[in-house]
C-alpha positions in Angstrom: 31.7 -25.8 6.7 29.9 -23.6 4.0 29.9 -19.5 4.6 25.9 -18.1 4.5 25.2 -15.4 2.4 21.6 -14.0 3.1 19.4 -12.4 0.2 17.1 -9.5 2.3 14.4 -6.8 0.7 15.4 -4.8 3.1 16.2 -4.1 6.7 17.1 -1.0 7.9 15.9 1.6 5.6 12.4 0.0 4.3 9.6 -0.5 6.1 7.0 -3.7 6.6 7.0 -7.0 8.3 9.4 -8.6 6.2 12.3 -5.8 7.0 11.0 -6.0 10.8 11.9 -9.5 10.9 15.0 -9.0 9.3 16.0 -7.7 12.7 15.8 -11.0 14.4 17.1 -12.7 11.5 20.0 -10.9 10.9 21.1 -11.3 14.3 20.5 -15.0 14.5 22.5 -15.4 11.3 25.4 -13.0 13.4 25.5 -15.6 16.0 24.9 -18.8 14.2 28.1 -17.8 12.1 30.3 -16.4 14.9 29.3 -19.8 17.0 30.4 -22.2 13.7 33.4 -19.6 12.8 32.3 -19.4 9.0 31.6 -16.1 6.8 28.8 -14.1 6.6 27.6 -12.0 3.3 24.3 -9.9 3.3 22.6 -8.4 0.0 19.9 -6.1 0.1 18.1 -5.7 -3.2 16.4 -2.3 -2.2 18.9 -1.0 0.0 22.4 1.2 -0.6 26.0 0.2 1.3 25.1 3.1 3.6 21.7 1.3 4.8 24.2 -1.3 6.5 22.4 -2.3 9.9 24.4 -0.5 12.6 24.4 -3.6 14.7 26.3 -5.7 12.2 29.9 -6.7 13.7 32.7 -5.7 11.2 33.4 -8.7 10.0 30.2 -9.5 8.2 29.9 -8.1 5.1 26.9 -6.0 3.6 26.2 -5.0 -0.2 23.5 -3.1 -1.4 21.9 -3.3 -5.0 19.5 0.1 -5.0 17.0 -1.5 -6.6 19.0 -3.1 -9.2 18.0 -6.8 -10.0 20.0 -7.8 -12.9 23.1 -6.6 -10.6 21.2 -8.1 -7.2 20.9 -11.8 -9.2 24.4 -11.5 -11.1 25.8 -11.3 -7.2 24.2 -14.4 -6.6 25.3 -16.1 -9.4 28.8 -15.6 -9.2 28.8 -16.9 -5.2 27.4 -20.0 -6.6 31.3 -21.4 -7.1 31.9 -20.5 -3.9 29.1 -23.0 -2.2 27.3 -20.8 0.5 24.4 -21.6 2.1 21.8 -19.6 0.7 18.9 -17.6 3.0 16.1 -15.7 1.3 13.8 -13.4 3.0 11.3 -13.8 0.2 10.9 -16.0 -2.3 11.1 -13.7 -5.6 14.4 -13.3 -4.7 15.5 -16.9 -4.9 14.4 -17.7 -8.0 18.0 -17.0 -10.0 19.3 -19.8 -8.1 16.1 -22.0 -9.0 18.3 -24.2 -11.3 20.8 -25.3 -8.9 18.8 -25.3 -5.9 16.3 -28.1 -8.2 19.8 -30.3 -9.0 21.2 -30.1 -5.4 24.4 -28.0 -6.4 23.4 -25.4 -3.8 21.7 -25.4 -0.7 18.9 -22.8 0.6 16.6 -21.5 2.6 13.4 -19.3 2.4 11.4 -17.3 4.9 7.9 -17.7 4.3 5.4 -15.3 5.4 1.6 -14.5 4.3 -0.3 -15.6 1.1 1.7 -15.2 -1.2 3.4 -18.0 -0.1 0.2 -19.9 -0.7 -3.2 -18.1 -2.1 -1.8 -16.0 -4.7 1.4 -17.9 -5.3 3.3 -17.7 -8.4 4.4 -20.8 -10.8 8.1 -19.6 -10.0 7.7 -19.1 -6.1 6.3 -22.4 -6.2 9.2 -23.8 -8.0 11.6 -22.5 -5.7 9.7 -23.6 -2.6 9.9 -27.2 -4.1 13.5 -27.0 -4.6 14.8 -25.0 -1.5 16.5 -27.1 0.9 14.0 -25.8 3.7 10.8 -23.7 3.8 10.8 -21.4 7.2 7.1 -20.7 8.1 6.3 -17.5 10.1 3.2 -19.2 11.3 1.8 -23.1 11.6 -1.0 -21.6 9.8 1.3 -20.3 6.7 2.8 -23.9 7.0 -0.8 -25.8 6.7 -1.8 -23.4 3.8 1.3 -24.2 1.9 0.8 -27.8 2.2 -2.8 -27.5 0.6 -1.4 -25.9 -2.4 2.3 -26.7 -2.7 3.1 -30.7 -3.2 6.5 -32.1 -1.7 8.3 -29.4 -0.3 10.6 -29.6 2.6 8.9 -26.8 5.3 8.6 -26.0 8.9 7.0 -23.5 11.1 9.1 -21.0 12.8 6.6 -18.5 14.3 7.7 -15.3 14.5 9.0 -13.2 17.9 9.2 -9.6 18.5 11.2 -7.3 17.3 14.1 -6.5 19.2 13.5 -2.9 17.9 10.0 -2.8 20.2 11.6 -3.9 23.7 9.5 -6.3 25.4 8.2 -4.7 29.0 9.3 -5.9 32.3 5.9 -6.1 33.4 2.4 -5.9 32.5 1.2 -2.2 32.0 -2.1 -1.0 33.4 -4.6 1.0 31.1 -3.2 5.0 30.7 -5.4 7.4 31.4 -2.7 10.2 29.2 -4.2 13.0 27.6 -4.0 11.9 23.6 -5.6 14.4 21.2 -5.6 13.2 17.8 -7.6 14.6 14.8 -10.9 12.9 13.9 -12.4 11.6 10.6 -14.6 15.0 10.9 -11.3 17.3 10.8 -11.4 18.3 14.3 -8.9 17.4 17.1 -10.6 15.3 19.6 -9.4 13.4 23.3 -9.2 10.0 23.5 -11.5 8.6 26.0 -11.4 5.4 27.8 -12.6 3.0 25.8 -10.3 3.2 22.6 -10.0 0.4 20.3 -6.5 -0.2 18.7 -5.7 -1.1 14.8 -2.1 -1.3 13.7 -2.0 -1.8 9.8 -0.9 -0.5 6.6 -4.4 1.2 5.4 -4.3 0.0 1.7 -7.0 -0.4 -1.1 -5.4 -3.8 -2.3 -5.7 -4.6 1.5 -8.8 -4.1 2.7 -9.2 -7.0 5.0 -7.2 -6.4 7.5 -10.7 -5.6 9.8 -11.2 -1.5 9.4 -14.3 -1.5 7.6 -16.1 -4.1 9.6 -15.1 -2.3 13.1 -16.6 1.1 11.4 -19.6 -0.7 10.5 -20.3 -2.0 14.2 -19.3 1.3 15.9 -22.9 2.5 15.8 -24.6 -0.3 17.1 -21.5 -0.4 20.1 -22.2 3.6 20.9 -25.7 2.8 21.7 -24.6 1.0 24.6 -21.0 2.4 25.2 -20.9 6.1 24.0 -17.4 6.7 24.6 -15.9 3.7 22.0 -13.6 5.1 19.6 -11.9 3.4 17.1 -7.5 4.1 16.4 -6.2 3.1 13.0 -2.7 4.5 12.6 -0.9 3.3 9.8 0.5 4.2 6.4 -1.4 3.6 3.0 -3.9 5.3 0.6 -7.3 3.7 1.8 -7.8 6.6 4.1 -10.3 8.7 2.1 -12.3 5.3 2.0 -12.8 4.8 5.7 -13.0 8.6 6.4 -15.9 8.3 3.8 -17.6 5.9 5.8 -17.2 6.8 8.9 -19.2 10.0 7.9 -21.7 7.4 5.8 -22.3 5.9 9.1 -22.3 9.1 11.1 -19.6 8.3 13.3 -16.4 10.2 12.2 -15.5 12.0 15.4 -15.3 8.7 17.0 -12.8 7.3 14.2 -9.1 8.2 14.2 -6.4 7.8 11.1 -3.4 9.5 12.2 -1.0 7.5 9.4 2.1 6.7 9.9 2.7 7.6 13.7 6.6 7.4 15.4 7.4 4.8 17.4 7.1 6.6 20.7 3.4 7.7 19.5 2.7 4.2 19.1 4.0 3.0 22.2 1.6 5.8 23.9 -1.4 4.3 21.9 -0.9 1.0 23.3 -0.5 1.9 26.5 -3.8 4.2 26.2 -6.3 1.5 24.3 -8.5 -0.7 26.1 -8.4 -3.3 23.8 -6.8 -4.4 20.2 -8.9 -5.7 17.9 -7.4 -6.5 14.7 -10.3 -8.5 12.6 -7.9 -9.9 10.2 -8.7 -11.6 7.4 -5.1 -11.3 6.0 -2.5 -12.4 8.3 -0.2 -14.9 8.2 0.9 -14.1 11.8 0.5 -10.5 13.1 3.3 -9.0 14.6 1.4 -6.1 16.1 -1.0 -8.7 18.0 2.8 -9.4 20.1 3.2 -5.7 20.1 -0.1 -4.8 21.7 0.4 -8.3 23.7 3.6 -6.5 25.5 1.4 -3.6 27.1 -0.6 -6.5 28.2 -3.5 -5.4 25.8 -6.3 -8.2 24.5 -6.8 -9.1 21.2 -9.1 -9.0 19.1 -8.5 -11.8 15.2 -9.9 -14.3 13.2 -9.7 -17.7 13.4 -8.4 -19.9 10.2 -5.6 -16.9 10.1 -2.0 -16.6 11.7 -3.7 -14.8 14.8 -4.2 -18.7 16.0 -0.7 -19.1 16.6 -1.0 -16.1 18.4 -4.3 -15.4 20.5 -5.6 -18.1 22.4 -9.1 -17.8 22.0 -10.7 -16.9 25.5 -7.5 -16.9 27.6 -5.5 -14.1 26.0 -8.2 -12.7 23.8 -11.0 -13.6 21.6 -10.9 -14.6 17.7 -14.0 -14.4 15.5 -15.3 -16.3 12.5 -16.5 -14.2 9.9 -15.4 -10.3 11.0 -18.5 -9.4 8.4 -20.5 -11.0 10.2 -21.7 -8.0 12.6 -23.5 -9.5 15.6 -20.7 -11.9 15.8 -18.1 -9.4 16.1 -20.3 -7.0 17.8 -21.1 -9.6 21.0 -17.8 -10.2 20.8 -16.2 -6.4 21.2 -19.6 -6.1 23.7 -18.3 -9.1 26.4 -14.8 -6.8 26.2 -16.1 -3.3 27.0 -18.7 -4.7 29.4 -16.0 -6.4 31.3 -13.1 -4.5 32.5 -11.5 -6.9 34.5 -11.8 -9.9 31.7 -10.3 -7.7 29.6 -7.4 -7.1 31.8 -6.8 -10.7 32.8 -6.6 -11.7 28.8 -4.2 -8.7 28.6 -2.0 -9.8 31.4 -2.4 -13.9 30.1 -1.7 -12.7 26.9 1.8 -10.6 28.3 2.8 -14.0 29.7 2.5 -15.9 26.6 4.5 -13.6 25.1 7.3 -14.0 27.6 6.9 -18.0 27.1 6.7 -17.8 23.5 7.2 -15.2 21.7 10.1 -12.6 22.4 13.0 -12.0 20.3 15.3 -14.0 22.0 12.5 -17.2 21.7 12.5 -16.7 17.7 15.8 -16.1 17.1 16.5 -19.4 19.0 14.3 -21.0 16.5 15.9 -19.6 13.5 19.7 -21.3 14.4 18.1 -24.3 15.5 16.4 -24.7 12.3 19.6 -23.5 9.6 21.3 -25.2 11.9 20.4 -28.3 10.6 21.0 -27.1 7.1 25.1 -26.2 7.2 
């Protein structure tokens, strides 16, 4: 039986949703080759030998290329005598091996994950989808996009599962009522009060759909009837100056909060503390932070025709909108939350269970050696 030797970005030492799932990967790919007793060889393209996952077993073995892709693609060249079964985390990275994927002299498979895996695919990531042996979907909805614009390719959905680095509670959390002061859009350190809104995301000017603008835009007409809303967007990026712009533009920058990049402990204590997350999404080909807030039995707010559906069902665990641009959509929509306390609470606690059922770590990485399973 053939060894696997898995191409990654990046897992320990690089951040993003890719390198998050790399957790659960790595350790299905652990036990898939300790259950069939056959090798195991990692290369990280943007990582050293020192960012080796601590959680590795000894016996598997871990390069890293520091950026170096001339050295990152010669590595996978030479294993091709050897016969391995090939896992990408992304599809740039399989294309060396496009040649003998497309003639059948090696077998592979690539992690799929949001549009660039179908809206703003390239003519060489589309190649190499065609040829790979099998096409892992993070989301049915990434699977059906990919079919629209990606003829005969052999693909499957595997929707994603927590990370094992954000343990799942044992039980559904009720709403803090912790002291959090954080500094406002206006400069000055404010408290949280009881109705915070919750948006997890990169904050990015070549991502600006990922709902921020459209909540800011609403928060005026939702403080006419609920003067305590505040809106939480921590998260890395350089579109800050943008929404801090116009939260003054729309006069409500002490309500609207950008910490950044916040550490995980902060973040836990945000999730606990919201009343709701509302992620508007109109860029998702799953949402991993929907599962995060999910496991402080928080509900959620995305978009339909996005990889929230996987995720949120629409009235039981929380509510997904058309057209987040659309304002008195998304407005009666955060409105039927913040009037209703105890709706909210049951989609948070509906939404907790469907994580249990569906969604953990454990439940994806079950998926993942079902699936390459199939392949060796």
């Amino acid at each position: 039986m053939n060894d696997i030797a898995f191409a990654i970005t990046g897992a320990s030492k690089v951040a993003g949703g890719i390198a998050a799932s790399n957790h659960n990967n790595l350790r299905s790919l652990v036990d898939l080759a300790a259950f069939k007793k056959i090798g195991l060889k990692i290369l990280s393209l943007l990582e050293e030998n020192s960012d080796r996952p601590v959680f590795l077993p000894d016996w598997v073995s871990f390069k890293g290329f520091k950026r170096n892709k001339f050295a990152f693609a010669a590595e996978l060249l030479s294993l091709v005598v050897r016969k391995p079964v090939f896992v990408f985390d992304h599809v740039r990275l399989a294309f060396p091996l496009f040649p003998f994927a497309a003639t059948g002299s090696v077998r592979s498979v690539i992690f799929t994950h949001g549009s660039e895996s179908w809206k703003r695919i390239h003519p060489t990531s589309r190649w190499s989808f065609q040829a790979a042996s099998l096409c892992l979907a993070n989301s049915n909805f990434t699977l059906g996009k990919m079919r629209e614009r990606i003829p005969r390719f052999n693909g499957e959905a595997c929707p994603l599962g927590l990370s094992p680095d954000f343990p799942l509670n044992g039980e559904a959390e009720q709403l803090s009522t912790s002291d959090i002061n954080l500094r406002a859009a206006d400069g000055i350190y404010r408290r949280l009060e009881r109705r915070v809104l919750l948006l997890v995301a990169r904050i990015d000017r070549r991502e600006g759909r990922k709902g921020h603008l459209s909540l800011i835009n609403i928060l005026p007409a939702l403080q006419k009837k609920f003067p305590d809303v505040q809106l939480v967007f921590p998260g890395p990026g350089n579109g800050q100056e943008e929404l801090i712009e116009l939260a003054r533009k729309r006069g409500v920058s002490s309500s609207v909060f950008l910490p950044g990049w916040v550490p995980p402990e902060t973040l836990k204590s945000l999730y606990r503390r919201c009343y709701a997350f509302t992620m508007p999404s109109e860029q998702e080909g799953f949402g991993m932070v929907y599962l995060e807030a999910m496991s402080f039995a928080k509900a959620c707010v995305g978009c339909f025709d996005q990889g929230a559906e996987d995720i949120i069902m629409h009235g039981e665990t929380g509510f997904l909108v058309r057209d987040p641009d659309n304002s008195n959509e998304l407005l009666d929509t955060l409105t039927n939350l913040l009037a209703n306390p105890e709706l909210t609470q049951t989609l948070g606690k509906n939404g907790f269970e469907r994580l249990r059922q569906f969604f953990t770590a454990e439940h994806y990485q079950a998926r993942v050696k079902e699936k390459i399973s199939k392949i060796l």
